[in-house]
Each structure stands twice: as C-alpha cells, then as structure tokens.
C-alpha positions in Angstrom: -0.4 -3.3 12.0 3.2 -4.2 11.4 5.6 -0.7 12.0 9.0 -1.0 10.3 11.7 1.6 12.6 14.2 3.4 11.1 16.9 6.0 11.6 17.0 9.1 9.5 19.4 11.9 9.1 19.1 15.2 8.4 20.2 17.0 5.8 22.7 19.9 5.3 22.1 20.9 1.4 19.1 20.6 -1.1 18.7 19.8 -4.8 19.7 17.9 -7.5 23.7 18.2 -6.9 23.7 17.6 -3.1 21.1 14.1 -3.5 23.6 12.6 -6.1 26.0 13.3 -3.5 24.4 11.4 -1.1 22.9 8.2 -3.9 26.9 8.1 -3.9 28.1 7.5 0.0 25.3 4.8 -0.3 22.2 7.1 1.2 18.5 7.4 -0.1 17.2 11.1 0.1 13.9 10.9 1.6 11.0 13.5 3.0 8.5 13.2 5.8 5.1 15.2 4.5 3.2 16.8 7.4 -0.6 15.2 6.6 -3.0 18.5 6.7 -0.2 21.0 5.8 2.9 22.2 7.3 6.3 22.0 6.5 8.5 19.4 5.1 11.2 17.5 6.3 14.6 16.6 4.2 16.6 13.5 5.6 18.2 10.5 4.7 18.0 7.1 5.0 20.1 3.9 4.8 18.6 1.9 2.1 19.1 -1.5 4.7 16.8 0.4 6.8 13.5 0.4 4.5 13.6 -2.5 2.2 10.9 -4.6 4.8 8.9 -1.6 3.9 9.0 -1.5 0.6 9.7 -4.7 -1.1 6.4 -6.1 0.1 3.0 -6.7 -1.2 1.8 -5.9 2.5 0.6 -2.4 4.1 3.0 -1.1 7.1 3.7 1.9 8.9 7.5 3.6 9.5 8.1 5.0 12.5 11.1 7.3 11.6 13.8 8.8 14.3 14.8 12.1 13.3 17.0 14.6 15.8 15.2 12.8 18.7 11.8 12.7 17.9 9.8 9.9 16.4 7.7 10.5 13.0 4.9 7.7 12.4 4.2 7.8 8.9 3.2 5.3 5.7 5.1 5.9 2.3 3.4 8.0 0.2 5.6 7.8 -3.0 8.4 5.9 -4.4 10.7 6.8 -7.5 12.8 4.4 -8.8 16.1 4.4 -11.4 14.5 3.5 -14.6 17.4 1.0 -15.4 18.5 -0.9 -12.2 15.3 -0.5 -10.0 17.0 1.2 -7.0 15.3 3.5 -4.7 15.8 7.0 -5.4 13.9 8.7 -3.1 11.0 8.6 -0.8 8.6 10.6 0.4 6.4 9.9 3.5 3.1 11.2 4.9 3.3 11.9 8.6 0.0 10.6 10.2 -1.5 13.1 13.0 -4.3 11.2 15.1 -7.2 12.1 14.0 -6.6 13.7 10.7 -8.0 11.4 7.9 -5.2 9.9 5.2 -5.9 8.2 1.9 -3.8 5.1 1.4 -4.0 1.6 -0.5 -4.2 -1.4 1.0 -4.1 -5.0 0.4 -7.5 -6.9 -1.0 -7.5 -10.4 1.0 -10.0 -12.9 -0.2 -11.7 -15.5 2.0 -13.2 -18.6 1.9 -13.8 -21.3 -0.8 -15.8 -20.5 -4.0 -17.9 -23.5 -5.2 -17.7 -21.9 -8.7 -13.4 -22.9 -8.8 -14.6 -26.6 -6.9 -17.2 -26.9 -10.1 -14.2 -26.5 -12.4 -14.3 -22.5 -13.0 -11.0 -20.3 -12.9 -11.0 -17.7 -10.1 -9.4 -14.8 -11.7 -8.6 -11.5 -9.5 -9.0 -8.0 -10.7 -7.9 -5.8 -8.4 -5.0 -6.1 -6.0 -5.2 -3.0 -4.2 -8.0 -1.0 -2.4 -7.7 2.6 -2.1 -9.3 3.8 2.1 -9.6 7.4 4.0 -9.3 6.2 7.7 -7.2 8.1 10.6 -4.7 6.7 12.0 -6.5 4.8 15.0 -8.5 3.2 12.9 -6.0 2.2 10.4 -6.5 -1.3 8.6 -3.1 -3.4 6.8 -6.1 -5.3 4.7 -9.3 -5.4 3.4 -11.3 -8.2 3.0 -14.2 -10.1 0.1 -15.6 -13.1 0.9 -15.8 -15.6 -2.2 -17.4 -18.4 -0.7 -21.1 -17.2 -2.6 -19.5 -17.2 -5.8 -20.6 -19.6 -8.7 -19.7 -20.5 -12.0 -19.9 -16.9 -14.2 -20.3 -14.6 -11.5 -18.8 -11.6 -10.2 -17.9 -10.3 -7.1 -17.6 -6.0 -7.1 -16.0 -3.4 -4.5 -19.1 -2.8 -2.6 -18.9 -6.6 -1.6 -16.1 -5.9 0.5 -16.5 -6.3 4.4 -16.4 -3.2 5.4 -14.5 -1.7 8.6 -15.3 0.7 10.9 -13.7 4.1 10.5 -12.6 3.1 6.9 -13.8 4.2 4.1 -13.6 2.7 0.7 -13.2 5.2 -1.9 -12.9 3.1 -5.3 -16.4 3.0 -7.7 -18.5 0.8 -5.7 -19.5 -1.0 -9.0 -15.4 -2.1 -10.4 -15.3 -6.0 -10.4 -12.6 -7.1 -7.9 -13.1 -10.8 -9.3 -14.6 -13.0 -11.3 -15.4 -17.2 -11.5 -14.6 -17.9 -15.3 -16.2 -20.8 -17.1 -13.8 -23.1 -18.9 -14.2 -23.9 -22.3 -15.1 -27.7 -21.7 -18.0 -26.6 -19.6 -19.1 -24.0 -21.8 -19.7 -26.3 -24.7 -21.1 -29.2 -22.8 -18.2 -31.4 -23.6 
C-alpha cells in the first residue's frame, strides 16, 4: 500500500469567509473525520502536498502531521471549483485499527481472454469496487481474472478473487465486463 505524507496546519477561524481567506494565500482547507465517531479536525494543506494523492487512478493512504501527531487516513471526499477544476477542500477519514471502513478501490484485470484473441472487443464496465476492510487488512486493488472468457460472455462482481478480511459490497450480480462480438463475426462474413 502506497502512503502519500503530508504536513497540515491547523486552523484559527471557521466558515465560509475565513476558507476563502485561506484558497487565497495558496492553502486548501481540509478535515480529518474520526472513523466510528468523534470529533473533527480543521487544517490546511499545501495543495503540492496532495496531488500524488489525488490525481491518480490508484488507491493510497495519507499519513497527515498535525501539532505533532501523525493521522493515517484515505480521502473520503473531494469538491472541486466547477470552472477550473481546483481542489477546494478535502475531507479525510482517520482509520483506527480494527474499526471497519468502506472505500473504493481499483478493479485490476488479469490474464489473456481468448474471446479478444478470437477477434471480440473486451469492453470494461466498472472501474471501481466498493470494500469494508480495517485497516490491517487493507487492499490498493482488487482483482478478475479474464482468461475463461469467450466470445459473448460476461464476467460479474462475484467473479472477483476475493481477499481475506475484505469485503465486497457492490450487487454480486453487476457485470464488470463483457467479450463483445464484432459485427463481421456475427454475420458470418
């Protein structure tokens, strides 16, 4: 699992007036999110500091320093300016070992269909899988193994190698990918 460190900052004020304050000196208002209750905690963070974690298809962990203690959490939500796509806030989810977290990960697949060497278009459905894990069991991927798939068939969430300690909690019947059969095959030309 890949941790991205960072340095946050408290902060003095709240609301609306104070966080424009700080999107102005060049600072991203963020909060860490106790997982299981508790209370939060307002910072900031240099916008250098985070963009490993979140301009990346992969799952990571942020292991924040904060008035001299460390915080490992994963991002929980994002929000972005509508216009220019810059980061205004964060908010994080503090993992506590032991205490089960939801989170999405990755969908890897492996192998070599023989429906895509037969001529078929291997076309992907879902990107993302949502888990509940805790934190020592904590996966940056799942994985589906394609090589079983033909022209015309299907693969579905609950084909998915599981791990253990994580649980997948998408419908174990949603499609995740599919072999499709090109036209010139399909009318025996």
């Amino acid at each position: 699992m890949e941790v991205v460190a960072m340095q946050g900052h408290r902060k003095t004020g709240s609301g609306k007036v104070e966080n424009q304050k700080l999107r102005r000196t060049g600072m991203v208002p963020a909060v860490v999110y106790k997982s299981g209750g508790g209370e939060a905690i307002a910072f900031t963070l240099d916008p250098k500091s985070f963009r490993h974690l979140v301009y990346t298809p992969k799952f990571k962990m942020a292991e924040i320093s904060l008035d001299g203690r460390v915080y490992k959490c994963i991002v929980k939500d994002i929000q972005f300016h509508p216009v220019t796509d810059e980061v205004l806030h964060i908010d994080f989810l503090e993992l506590v070992p032991g205490v089960k977290f939801r989170a999405k990960v990755p969908l890897v697949f492996a192998g070599q269909a023989p429906g895509v060497k037969a001529g078929g278009k291997f076309l992907s459905t879902l990107r993302q899988i949502s888990i509940l894990t805790t934190p020592e069991k904590v996966v940056d991927s799942m994985s589906a193994d394609i090589s079983t798939m033909e022209l015309g068939s299907t693969i579905r969430v609950r084909d998915i190698t599981t791990v253990e300690g994580v649980e997948i909690i998408n419908n174990s019947a949603v499609p995740i990918a599919t072999i499709e059969i090109p036209r010139a095959l399909r009318t025996g030309n």
